[in-house]
N, C-alpha and C positions, 0 to 999 in steps of 0.2 A: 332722572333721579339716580343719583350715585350713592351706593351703600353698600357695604361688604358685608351687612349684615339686615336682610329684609325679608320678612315673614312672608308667604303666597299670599297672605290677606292682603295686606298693601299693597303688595303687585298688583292684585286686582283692581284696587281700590285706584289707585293710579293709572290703570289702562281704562277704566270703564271713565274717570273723568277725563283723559285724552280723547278717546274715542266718542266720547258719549254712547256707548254702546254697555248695554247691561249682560253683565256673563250670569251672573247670578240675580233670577225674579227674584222680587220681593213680596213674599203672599201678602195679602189683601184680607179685612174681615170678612163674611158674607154680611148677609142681613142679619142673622140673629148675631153678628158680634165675636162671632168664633173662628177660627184663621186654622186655614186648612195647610196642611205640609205639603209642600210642594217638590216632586223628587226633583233630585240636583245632581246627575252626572259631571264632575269638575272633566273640564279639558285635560289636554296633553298638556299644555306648556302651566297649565296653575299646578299641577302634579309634579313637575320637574324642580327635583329636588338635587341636580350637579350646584358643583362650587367649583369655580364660578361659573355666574351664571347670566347673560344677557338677555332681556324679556323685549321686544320690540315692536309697534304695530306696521303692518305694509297693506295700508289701505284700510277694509276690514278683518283682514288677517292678523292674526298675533303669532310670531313664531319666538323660538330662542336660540341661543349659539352660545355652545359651552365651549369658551376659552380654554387654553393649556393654565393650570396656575403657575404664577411668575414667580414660584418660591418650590423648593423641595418641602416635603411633608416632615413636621417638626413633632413628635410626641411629646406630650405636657404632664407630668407627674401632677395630680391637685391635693392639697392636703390644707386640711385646719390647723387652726394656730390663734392661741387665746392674745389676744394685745399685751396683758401683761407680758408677755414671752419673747413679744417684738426683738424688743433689744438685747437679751441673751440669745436667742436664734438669729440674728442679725452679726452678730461680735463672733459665734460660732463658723457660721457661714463665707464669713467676707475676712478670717483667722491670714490667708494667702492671699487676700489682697481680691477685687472682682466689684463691678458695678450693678448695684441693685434699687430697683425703683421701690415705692412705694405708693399705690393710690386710694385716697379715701374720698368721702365723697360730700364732705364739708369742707370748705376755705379753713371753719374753726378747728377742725381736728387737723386739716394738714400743718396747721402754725404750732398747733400744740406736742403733735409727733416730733415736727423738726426741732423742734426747741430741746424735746428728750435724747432725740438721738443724738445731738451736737453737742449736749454734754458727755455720751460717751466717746464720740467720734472725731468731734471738733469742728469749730466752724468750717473751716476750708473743704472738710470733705464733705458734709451737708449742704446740699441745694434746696432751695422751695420755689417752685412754681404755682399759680391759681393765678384765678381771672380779679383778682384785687390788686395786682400790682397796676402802677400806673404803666399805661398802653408801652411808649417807647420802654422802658424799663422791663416790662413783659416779652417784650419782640427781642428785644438783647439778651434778654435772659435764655429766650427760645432758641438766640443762634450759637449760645454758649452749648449749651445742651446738644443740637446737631452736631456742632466741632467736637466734642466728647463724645456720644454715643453714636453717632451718627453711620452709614455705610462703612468700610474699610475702605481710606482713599487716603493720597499726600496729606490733605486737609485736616482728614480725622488725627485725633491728638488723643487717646484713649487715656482715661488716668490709670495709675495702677487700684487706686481702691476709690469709689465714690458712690453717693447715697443720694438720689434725688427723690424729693418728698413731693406730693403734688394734689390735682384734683380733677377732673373731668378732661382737663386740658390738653393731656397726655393719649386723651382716646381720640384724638384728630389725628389727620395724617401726616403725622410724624413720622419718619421713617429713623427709630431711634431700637437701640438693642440694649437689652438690659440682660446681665447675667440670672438673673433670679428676681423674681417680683412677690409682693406683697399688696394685697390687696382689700379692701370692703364689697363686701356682699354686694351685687347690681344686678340688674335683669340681664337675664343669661346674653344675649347681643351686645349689652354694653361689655360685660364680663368679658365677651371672647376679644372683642377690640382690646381688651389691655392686655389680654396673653399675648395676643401678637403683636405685642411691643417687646416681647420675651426671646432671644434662640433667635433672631430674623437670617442671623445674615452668618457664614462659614469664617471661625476664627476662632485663634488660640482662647480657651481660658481656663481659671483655675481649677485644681484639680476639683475642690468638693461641688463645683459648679458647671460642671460639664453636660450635665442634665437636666433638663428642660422643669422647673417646679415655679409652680405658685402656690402661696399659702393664703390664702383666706380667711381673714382674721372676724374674732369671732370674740363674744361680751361673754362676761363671769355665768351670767346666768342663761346662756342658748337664747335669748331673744335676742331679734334686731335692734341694730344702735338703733340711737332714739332719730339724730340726724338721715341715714339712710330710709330710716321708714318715711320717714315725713315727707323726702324727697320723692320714692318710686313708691311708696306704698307698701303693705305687705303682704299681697299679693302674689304681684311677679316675684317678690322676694323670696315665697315660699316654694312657689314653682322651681326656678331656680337654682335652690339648694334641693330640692327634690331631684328633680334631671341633672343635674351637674355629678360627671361620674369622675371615677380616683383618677382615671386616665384620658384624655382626649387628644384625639390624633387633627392637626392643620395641617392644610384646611378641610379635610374631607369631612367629617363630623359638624362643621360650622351648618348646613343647612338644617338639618337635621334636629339639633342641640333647640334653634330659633324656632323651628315651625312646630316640635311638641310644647315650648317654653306658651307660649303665645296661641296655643290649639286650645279653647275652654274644654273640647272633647276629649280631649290626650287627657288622660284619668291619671294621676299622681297617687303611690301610696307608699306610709302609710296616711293618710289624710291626714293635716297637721291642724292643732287647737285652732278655730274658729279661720277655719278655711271659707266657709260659705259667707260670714260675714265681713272678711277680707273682699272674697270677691264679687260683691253687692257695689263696698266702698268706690271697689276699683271702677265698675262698671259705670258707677253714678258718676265718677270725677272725670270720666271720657265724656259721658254726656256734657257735665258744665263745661267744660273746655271747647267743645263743638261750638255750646251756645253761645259762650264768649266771643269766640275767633268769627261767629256769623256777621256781627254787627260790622266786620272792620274787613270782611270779605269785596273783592269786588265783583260785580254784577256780572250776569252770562253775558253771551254774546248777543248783539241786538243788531235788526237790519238796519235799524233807524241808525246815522250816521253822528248824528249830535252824543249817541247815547254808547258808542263803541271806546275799546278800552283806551283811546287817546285819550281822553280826559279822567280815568282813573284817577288819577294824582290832586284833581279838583274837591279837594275836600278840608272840611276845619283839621280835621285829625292829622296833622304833616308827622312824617315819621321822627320828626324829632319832640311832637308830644308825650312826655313820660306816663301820663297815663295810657293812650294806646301802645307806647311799647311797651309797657308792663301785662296791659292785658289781655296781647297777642301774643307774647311769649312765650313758649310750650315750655317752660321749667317755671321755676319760683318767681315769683313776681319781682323785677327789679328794672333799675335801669342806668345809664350813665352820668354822670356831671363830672367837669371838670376843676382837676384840683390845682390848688395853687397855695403857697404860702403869706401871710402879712407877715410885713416885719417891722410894721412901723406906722402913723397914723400918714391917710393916703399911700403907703408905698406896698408893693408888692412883690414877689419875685417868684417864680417858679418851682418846682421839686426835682432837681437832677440830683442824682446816684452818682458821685464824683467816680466812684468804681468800674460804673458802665459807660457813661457818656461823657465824653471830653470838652463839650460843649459850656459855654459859661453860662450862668444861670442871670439872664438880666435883668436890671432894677424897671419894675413898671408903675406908671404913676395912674393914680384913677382917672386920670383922661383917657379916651379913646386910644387905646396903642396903633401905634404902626402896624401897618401890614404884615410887615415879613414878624414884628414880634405877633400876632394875633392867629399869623398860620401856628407858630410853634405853640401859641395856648390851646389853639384849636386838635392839637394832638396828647391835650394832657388830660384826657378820659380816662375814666378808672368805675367799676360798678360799685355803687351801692351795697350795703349788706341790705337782704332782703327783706328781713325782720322789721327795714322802715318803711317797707315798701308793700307791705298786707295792705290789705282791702280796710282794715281799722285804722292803718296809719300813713298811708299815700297822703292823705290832705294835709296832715298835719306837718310832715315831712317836706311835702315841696310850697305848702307855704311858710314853712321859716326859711329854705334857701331862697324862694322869692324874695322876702323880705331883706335878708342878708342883702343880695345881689342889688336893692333897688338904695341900700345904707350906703353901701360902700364902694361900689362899683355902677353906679347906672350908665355912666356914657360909653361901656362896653356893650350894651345893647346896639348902638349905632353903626357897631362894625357889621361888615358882611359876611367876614368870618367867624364871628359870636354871639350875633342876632339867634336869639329863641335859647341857648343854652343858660344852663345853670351853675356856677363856680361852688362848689365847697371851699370855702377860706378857710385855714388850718393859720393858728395861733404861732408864734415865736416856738413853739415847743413841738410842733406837728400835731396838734388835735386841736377840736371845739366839740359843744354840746350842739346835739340835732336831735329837738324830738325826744328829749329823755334820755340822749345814750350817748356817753361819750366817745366820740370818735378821734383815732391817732393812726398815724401814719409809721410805716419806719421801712428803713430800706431794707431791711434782713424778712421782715414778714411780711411787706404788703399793710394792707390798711384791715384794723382791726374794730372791735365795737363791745362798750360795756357796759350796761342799765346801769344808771345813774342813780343812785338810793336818795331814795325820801329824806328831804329836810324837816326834822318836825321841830327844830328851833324856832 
């Protein structure tokens, strides 16, 4: 397991399923029903709180090895910053030119950001990244982003002033440097991944951004947006802003920051309005998740040879079932299909970005496509908004793409490369109705979605 940001809990939790060896008993009722504490002296290596930090088993042993960090230590100014303010502290900021991110933590606000700042800044110098763009188009878009912000190298083309708007996407390993970031509230681990997307790497910049800041934008009224709660809860959320100090120094702070955010024992104050039943919610939605993810789990190890993980993969659920990838998903329930355009009765053709890909977009007839055209449909995924894809509206959802797919397209089923997928078909105009909501495409935002109002004529 690879992660620059992992609480002792997990560790644990990961060595004791490796090992099969328990660090921590788990008390037991007696008879009368009452569960006695059991003391827990934690080891050397769960106490080791270096960054970084390698945890490993040798045999029964667990030891660690703290690495040199591969970066000099970056201090990070943090400051709040209301959303209205965005864009005058943006205009402020970026006066001498300088590249600054922004991440929030809906597809729908990143579209709606980019759109506001593009009227101050301009198309050209506004980018938008999220996981709605179609796959190839996403990937292009991600190697445009390296070649701009990427290391100091021949390669890198740094612009003089640019704005990339985005969303979870940017907390991968990117190795991308922004002069100054903006950001939405996340549980402190998610949090520190997008500072150090901030300051990475030794190089000129402008003078008012020479100093390591992120602002953390924040609603009229001190609550959580409505989106970010719904995603993490508000829980971790309050934690978070509770531990999150004016100043943090990378990486040495990062272990530290993670294991009181994530300690239920680390006491936070001043205790913020309906703390306790925050963290009831939180607790119950770890349980459902567990209970979920058991059904699609596979089995331990067995002596018996018929019943060993070679045949793991022998099951109705193949991972291209949308419902088990939705309901093994540890984020919001959703999943893939692929998109494509009609343009005509039987004809179809593809959605290329003339801007990204040079490639010609070919005419496909409802018969079975060729090969070499079926590989390139087979790369034209794109996620779902998730809204269609709740536990109330999954069925309804992928039985009208069923039905679509079985209208207008059945002999696509035949291929080996589109056997079991689902096509959203976008209309002459780049949308259709699914489910209530109308769906549209466009190459500047990615694919968007908007409840369809009641006809009462």
């Amino acid at each position: 397991m690879l992660s620059a940001t992992l609480p002792s809990d997990s560790r644990r939790i990961l060595i004791e399923a490796y090992t099969g060896i328990k660090v921590i008993e788990e008390a037991e009722p007696d008879n009368f029903g009452e569960i006695k504490e059991i003391a827990f002296n934690p080891p050397d290596w769960l106490n080791n709180r270096a960054y970084p930090l390698i945890t490993y088993s040798d045999n029964e042993v667990i030891k660690c090895i703290e690495p040199e960090a591969s970066a000099p230590s970056n201090k990070v100014s943090i400051r709040y910053l209301a959303e209205s303010s965005l864009t005058n502290e943006m205009r402020s900021l970026l006066a001498e030119g300088g590249c600054a991110g922004v991440i929030v933590n809906t597809v729908r606000r990143s579209q709606e950001i980019a759109e506001q700042l593009r009227t101050e800044f301009g198309k050209e110098t506004v980018k938008l990244i999220h996981s709605r763009f179609l796959a190839p188009a996403r990937i292009q878009k991600e190697g445009e982003l390296l070649r701009e912000l990427g290391p100091p190298s021949e390669k890198t083309k740094r612009p003089t002033q640019r704005i990339y708007v985005g969303t979870q996407v940017f907390e991968q390993s990117l190795d991308i440097d922004f002069d100054v970031l903006f950001t939405d509230i996340c549980p402190m681990d998610l949090l520190l991944q997008r500072i150090g997307r901030m300051h990475r790497h030794e190089r000129s910049r402008p003078t008012k951004l020479q100093d390591a800041r992120c602002y953390v934008l924040e609603t009229e009224d001190d609550t959580f947006e409505e989106g970010s709660a719904f995603i993490y809860g508000t829980y971790l959320l309050m934690r978070t802003k509770a531990l999150l100090p004016d100043t943090i120094n990378l990486p040495q702070d990062i272990s530290v920051l993670v294991e009181n955010t994530y300690d239920d024992e680390f006491a936070i104050a001043p205790m913020p309005e309906d703390y306790e039943i925050a963290k009831k919610e939180w607790k119950s939605s770890l349980e459902n998740k567990r209970r979920r993810a058991q059904a699609f789990r596979i089995s331990s190890p067995h002596a018996d040879f018929a019943e060993n993980i070679t045949s793991w993969l022998d099951t109705d659920l193949k991972s291209t079932d949308p419902y088990a990838e939705a309901a093994v998903r540890d984020t919001n329930e959703s999943f893939d299909v692929l998109l494509i355009q009609r343009i005509g009765p039987g004809k179809f053709k593809m959605i290329v970005d003339p801007r990204l890909d040079r490639q010609e977009s070919p005419l496909i007839e409802a018969d079975m496509p060729a090969d070499r055209i079926a590989m390139r449909l087979a790369r034209q995924y794109i996620r779902l908004p998730d809204i269609l894809c709740k536990p109330w509206s999954i069925d309804g959802t992928i039985d009208e793409l069923e039905e679509m797919n079985m209208k207008l397209i059945p002999d696509w089923q035949e291929s080996n490369w589109l056997r079991g997928e689902l096509f959203l078909i976008l209309d002459e105009n780049f949308q259709v109705q699914l489910n209530g909501y109308r769906i549209a495409y466009s190459f500047d935002n990615g694919l968007n979605h908007k409840k369809e109002e009641a006809n009462d004529g």
